[in-house]
N, C-alpha and C positions, 0 to 999 in steps of 0.2 A: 022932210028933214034931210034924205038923200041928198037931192038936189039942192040943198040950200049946204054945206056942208062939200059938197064936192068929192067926197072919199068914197070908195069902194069894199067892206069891211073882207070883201071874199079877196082882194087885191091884199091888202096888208098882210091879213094871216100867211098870203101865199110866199109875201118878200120875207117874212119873218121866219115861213117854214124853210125858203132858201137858206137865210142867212145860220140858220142853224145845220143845215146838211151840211154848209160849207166848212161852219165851226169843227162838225162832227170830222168831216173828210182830213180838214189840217188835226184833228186829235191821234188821227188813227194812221196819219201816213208820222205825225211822230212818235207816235206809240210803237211803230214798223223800225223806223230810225232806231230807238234805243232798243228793241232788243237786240235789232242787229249789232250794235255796240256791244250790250249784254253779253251777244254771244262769242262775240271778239274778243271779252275780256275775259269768259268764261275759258274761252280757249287760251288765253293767253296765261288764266291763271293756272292750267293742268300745265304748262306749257314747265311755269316755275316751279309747281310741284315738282313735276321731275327731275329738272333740276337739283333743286331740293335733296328729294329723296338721291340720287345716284351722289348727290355731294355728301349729305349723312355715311352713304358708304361708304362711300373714301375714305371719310374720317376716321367711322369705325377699324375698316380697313390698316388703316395708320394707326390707330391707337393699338390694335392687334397686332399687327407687326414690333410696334415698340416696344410693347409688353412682353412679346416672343424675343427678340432681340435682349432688355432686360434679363431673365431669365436665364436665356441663351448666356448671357455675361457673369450673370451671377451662379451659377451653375458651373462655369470654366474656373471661377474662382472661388466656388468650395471644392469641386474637386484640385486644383491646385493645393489649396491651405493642406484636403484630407491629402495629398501626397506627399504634402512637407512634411504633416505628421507623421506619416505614416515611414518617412525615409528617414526621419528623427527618430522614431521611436527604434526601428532599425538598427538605427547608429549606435541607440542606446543600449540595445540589446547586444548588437556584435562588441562595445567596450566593459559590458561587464563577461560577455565570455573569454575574448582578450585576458580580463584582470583575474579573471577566473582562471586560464590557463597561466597566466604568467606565476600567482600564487602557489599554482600544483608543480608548476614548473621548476622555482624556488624552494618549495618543502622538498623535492625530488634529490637539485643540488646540496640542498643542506644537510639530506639524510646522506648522499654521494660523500661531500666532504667530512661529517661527520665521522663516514665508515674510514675516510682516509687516513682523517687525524688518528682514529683510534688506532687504525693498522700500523699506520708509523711510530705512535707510541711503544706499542707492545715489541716492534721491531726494536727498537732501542734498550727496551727494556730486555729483548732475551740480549742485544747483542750486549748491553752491561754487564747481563749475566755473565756469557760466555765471558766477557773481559776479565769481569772478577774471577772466575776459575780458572784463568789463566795464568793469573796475575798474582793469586792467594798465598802462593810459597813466597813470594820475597823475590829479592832481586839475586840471590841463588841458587835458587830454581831455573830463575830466566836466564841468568848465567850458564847454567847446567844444560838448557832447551838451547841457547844459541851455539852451543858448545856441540851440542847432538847435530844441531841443523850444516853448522859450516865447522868440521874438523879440525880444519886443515886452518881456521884462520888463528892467530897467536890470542895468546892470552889476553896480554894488555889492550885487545880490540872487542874484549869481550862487553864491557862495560859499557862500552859506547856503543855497541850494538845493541844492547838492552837499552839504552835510554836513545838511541835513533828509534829503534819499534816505538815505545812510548809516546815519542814524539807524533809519531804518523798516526798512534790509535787516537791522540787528544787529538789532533786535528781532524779525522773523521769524526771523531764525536762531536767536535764543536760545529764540521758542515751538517750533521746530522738534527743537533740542536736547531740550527738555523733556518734549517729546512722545517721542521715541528714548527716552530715560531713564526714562517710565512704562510704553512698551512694552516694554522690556527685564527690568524690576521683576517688569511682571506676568507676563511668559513665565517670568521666575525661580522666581516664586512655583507657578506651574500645575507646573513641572519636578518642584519638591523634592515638590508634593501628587502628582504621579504616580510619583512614588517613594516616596515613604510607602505610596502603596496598591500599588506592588509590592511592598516590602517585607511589605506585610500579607497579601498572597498568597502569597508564601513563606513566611512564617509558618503558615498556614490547611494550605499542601499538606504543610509541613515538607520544601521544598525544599532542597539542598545550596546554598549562595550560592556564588560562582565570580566570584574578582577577576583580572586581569590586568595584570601588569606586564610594558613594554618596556623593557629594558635598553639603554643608550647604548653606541655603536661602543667597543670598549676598542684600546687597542695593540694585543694579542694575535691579535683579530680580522687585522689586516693581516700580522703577522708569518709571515716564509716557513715558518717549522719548524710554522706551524701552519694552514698551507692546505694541506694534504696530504687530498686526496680523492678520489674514484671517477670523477670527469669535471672537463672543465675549467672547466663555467658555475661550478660550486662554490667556485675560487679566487678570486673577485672579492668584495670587499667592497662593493659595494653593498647599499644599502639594503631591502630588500622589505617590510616590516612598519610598520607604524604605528598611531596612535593617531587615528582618524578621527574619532571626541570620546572623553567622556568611560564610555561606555556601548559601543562598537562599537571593535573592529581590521579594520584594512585591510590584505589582505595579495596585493601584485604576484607572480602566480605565472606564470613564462614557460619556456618549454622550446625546444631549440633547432630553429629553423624553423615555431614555433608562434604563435601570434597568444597577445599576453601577455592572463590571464586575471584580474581583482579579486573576489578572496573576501572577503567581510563578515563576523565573528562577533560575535553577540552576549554582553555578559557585563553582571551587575551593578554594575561600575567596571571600568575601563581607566586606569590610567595611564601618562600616556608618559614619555620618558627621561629628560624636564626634572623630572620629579616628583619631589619630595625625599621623605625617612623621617619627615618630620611629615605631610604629604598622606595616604601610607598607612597610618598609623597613627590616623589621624583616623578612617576610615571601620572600623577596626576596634575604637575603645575604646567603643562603645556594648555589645558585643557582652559584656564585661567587669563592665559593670552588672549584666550580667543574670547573670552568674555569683552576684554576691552573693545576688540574686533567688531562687538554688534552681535553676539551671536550668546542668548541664551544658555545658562549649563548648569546642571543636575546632576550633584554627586547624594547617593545614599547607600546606607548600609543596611545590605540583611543577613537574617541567620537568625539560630534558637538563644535562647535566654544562654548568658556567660561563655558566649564565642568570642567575645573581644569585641563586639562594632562600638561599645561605647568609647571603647580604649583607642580603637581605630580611627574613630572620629573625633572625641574631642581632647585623648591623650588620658594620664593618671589624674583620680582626681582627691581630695581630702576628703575622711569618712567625717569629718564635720560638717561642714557645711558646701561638700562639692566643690568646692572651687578649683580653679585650675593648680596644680603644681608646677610651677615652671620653673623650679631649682635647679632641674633637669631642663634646658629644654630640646636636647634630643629626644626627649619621650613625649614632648606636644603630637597633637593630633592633627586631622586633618584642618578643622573649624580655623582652630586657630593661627596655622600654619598657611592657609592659603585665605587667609585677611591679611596676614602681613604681607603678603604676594600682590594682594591685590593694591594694599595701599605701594607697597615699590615699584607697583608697574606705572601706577596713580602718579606719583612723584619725581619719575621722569617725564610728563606728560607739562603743558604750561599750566601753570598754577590759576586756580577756579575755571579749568575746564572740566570737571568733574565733581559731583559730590556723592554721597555714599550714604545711603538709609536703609539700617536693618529692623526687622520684624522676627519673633521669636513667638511662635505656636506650640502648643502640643495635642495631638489628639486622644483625648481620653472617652473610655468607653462612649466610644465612638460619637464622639460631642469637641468641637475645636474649643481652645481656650488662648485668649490672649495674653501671654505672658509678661507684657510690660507694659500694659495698661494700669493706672493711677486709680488711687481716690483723691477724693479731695483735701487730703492733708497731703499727697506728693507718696503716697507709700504704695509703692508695687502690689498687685494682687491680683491671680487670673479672674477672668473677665469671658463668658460662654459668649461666644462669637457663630457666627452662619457662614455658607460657603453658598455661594449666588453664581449664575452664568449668566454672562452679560450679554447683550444682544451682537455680538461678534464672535458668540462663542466661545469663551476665557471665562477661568473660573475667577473668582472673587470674592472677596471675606471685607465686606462693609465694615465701616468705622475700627480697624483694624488699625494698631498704634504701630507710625513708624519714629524709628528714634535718626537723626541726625548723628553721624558720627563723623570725625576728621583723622581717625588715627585706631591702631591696630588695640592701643588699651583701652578707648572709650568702648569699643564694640566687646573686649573682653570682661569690662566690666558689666554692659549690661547683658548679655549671653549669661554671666553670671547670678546675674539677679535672675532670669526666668530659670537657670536651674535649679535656684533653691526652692522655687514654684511645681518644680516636677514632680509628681508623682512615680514614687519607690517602694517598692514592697520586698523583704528579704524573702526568699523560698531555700527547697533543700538546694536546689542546683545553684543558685547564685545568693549572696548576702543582698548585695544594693541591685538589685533584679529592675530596671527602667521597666512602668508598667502605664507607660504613652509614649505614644512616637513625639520623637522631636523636630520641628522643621522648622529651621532658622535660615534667614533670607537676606540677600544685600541687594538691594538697589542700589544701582550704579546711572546717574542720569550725568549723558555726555551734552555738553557746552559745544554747540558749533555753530559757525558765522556763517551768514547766509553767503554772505560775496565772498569771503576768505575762503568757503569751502573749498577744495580737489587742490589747495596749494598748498606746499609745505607749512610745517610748525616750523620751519628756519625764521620766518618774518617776525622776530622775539620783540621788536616795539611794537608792528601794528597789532599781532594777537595779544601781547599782554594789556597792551592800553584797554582795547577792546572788555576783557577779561576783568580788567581794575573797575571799567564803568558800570560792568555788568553785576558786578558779586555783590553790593548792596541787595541783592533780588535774593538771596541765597535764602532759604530759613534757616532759623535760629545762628547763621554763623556770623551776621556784623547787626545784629538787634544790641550788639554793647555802643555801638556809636549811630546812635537815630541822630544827632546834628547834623552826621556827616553824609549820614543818609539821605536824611532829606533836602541839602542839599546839594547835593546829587541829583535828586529825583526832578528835580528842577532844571537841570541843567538839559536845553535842547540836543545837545549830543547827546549825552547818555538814554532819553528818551529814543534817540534813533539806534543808538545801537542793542537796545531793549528788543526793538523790531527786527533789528538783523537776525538776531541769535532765534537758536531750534535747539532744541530738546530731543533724547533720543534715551530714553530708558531700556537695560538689561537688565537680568534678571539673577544670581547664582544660589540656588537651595541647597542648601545642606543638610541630608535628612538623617536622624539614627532613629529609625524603627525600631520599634518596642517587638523581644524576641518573641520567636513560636516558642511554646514549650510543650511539655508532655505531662498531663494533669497529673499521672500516677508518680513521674517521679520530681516533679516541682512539689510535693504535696502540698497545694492551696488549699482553702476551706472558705465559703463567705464569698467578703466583698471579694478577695484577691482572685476567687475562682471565677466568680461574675467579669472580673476583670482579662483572666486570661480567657474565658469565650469572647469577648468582643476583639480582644488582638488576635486570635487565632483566624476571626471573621472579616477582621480589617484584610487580614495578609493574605487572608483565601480569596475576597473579594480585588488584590492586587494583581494575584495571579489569573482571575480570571479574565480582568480586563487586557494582558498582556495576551492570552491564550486569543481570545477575540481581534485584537489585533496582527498578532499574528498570522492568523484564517482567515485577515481581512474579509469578515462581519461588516454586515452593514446597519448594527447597531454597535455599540462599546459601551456596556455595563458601571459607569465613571458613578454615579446617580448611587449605587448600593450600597455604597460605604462614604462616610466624610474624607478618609485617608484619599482616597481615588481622586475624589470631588476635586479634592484639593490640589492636589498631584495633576489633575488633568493635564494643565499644559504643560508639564515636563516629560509626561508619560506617552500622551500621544502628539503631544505638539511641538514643539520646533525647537525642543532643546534639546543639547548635546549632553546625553544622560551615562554615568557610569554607574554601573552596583556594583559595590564593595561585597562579594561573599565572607562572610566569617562562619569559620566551620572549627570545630573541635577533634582533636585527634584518636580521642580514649572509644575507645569499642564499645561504651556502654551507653555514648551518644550516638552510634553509628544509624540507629533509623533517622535522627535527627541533623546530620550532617547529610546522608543521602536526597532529602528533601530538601535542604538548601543547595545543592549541590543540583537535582533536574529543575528546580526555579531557574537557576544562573541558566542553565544551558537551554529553557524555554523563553528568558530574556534573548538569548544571543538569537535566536530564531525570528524576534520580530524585526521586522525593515517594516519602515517609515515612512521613506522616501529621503533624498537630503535634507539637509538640515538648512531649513532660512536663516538668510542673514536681515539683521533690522535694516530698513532702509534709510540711510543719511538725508537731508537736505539737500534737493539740486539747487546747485550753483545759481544764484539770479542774475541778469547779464546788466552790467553798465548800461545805466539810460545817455 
């Protein structure tokens, strides 16, 4: 079969075993090829790592640096800002020392010129003297004195010699007069400039101003049903308190067996018992101005039961029914005297750029009450109201009724209806004894144009026009002509000048606290004594919120009483706040004056800071 066949089986296997060596040799020389590739790429990829990595650090590198640089920059500029502060607060500090010495510097002149005026007084006064004893005999005498002096001159020159002296003394007298009369001018003048600059330090510190009034001896004072007290000095009406000028009380403090003692207080006015309601009113209608200004203000009266703050604040009133007496109205009070103020300052201003909404509270044993909130027939009746802090901080009294008013008698009359609402209880020391504080409020919201704003009220057509399209918006003041309203409201301008206008609300309270008194000689019983522990607790809780601020405390105690609660933003907040002192003269209220008397001058001690002003509308700019 070999031989038939021709093939060699040992021949085949051998080509076959070639051809596979050779398979094998071409597998393994390129199996040699790629790793040498392999290894080339191998190298070549540590090659990019490195790269890589040394590029990573640069970056890092850069980003550290930037962030250094960053730092570096913001670092330059908070130490800048803290150096601006810190050269501001500087400034601040060297202008109230400044205002500090200029005030010392001012009380120093005006005690100087004081001492001068007096000394030149009293010079006049002896030299009249001497005049008069000169001059006492007659012409005479002076005859008989010129006669001694010059001998030798004739007779008929006598007379005329007496009336030449005469003539030379009235003309000294009258440069002497004249000269009194420029000293006094000018001590006048240095007075009111050192009062301006305290006023401007109160201002700077946003001190609390602190007025005093002395009230004049009443009947009552003498009468027996009401000298009922704890010892017998107390029963005596004398005097102890006075008005030692117009800046300073004097107060005779003597105790039995004791050598009597003179306490001095200072305050920013003093007036004594001769002072009428125009006097005090004088010094507070500047305060009024500055409501229109933007600027928040808080007038209130303190002091013990039958000092006067009710007379101080809302003037005499009828034992009927309270109401005002305005028969008189030099004897108005402050309430009503600075509404009319405010509507005259109102009424120079362009007509509906302002409206006026007051609220009328009282706080009774220690509970708010809304005084001019309705029923549903329309009839007035207090209403227990809350006092809430709103998320900005500001107190507030929900669903709290404000009334719309246009004029000085719609506010008198309703002021009047929450007084018939108030709570009165007669005691030994007062008949109509107020037994709740009163706080009666005006809102004032200002009218102003977004683009008109920072330019004069001179422009009497564009703002009035303005002002005619806008005042359909008022409440309750044009609800008599809804035709005219609505259409109006229709009207695509007045829609745009809807948009222009801003709003800007102020705020003025006017408070008469319900007095301290002294249980033993109010003699209360009951509800009324119930009543005086919560005023006693409202005013204690007043003073201490003040105390706290003062020591700037990093709590303030507002939360302890409703009076505070309420009071918050007047008391520590951005209003321009006076107390009214009322203090009684008679030595038998003398612990009770003395106590109104360290309040006032623990008021004068807190600073605030300045006072803000509301912020206007900025200007929006022509498109």
């Amino acid at each position: 079969m070999r031989a038939r066949s021709g093939l060699d089986p040992g021949s085949v296997w051998a080509q076959r075993l070639g051809q596979l060596e050779r398979r094998l040799r071409t597998k393994e020389e390129r199996i040699v090829v790629l790793e040498t590739e392999n290894a080339a790429l191998h190298l070549k990829l540590a090659e990019y790592q490195g790269l890589a990595g040394r590029s990573t650090n640069e970056v890092l590198q850069l980003y550290s640096a930037h962030g250094q640089q960053q730092k570096l920059q913001r670092s330059s500029v908070v130490t800048q800002l803290h150096g601006a502060i810190k050269r501001l607060k500087q400034d601040l500090k060297s202008l109230r020392s400044f205002a500090l010495e200029l005030s010392k510097d001012f009380q120093r002149q005006s005690k100087t010129y004081l001492y001068q005026v007096l000394t030149a007084v009293q010079g006049i006064q002896l030299q009249n003297e001497a005049m008069q004893r000169h001059f006492l005999s007659g012409v005479e005498k002076r005859k008989n004195w010129v006669r001694r002096l010059f001998p030798t001159l004739p007779v008929c020159w006598h007379l005329r010699a007496v009336l030449l002296l005469e003539k030379v003394f009235q003309i000294k007298a009258f440069d002497l007069e004249q000269s009194l009369q420029e000293v006094t001018e000018r001590y006048e003048k240095e007075k009111q400039r050192r009062r301006a600059l305290h006023n401007t330090l109160v201002e700077l510190r946003g001190n609390i101003r602190v007025h005093c009034r002395i009230r004049p001896l009443l009947p009552f004072d003498t009468a027996a049903g009401h000298s009922v007290s704890q010892d017998g000095q107390r029963n005596s009406s004398e005097k102890v308190a006075y008005a030692a000028d117009d800046e300073t009380v004097l107060v005779k403090c003597s105790r039995p067996s004791h050598a009597s003692i003179n306490k001095t207080f200072q305050f920013e006015r003093v007036y004594s018992p001769s002072e009428s309601q125009d006097t005090v009113f004088a010094d507070v209608a500047p305060l009024l101005t500055s409501l229109l200004d933007g600027y928040n203000v808080c007038i209130m009266a303190y002091g013990q039961t039958g000092s006067g703050k009710t007379y101080t604040m809302l003037g005499p009133q009828l034992e009927e029914n309270f109401a005002y007496c305005i028969e008189d109205a030099s004897e108005l009070g402050i309430i009503p005297r600075a509404t009319q103020e405010v509507f005259r300052l109102i009424s120079e201003k362009p007509p509906g750029s302002y409206w006026v909404e007051v609220s009328v509270v009282e706080v009774y044993n220690n509970e708010i009450f809304d005084l001019l909130a309705k029923d549903s027939c329309g009839k007035v009746f207090g209403v227990k109201r809350d006092v809430v802090t709103t998320r900005e901080g500001k107190s507030d009294v929900p669903l709290l009724t404000y009334e719309t008013v246009e004029n000085a008698s719609e506010f008198l009359h309703l002021v009047n209806k929450g007084l018939q609402l108030r709570v009165r209880h007669p005691t030994l020391v007062h008949a109509h004894s107020s037994r709740s504080h009163l706080v009666v409020t005006l809102t004032i919201t200002t009218i102003v144009s977004g683009d008109n704003f920072g330019t004069s009220w001179e422009d009497e057509q564009t703002s009035q026009r303005l002002n005619k399209e806008v005042s359909c918006t008022f409440p309750q003041k044009m609800r008599e002509n809804k035709s005219t309203s609505s259409s109006r409201a229709s009207s695509p301008a007045q829609i745009e000048a809807t948009e222009k206008m801003k709003q800007v609300k102020t705020r003025l309270q006017l408070v008469d606290l319900a007095g301290s008194e002294c249980v033993g000689m109010s003699g209360v019983t009951g509800a009324a004594l119930r009543e005086t522990s919560f005023i006693n607790r409202s005013l204690s809780a007043l003073a201490d919120v003040l105390g706290a601020i003062a020591e700037q405390r990093s709590h303030v105690p507002y939360r302890n009483s409703k009076l505070t609660h309420l009071l918050q933003d007047s008391v520590g907040g951005d209003a321009k706040l006076l107390v009214m002192l009322c203090i009684s003269p008679d030595q038998k209220y003398l612990t009770e004056s003395m106590q109104s008397l360290g309040f006032g001058t623990r008021a004068r001690q807190v600073q605030r800071g300045q006072v803000k002003k509301k912020s206007f509308p900025v200007p929006s700019k022509a498109k």
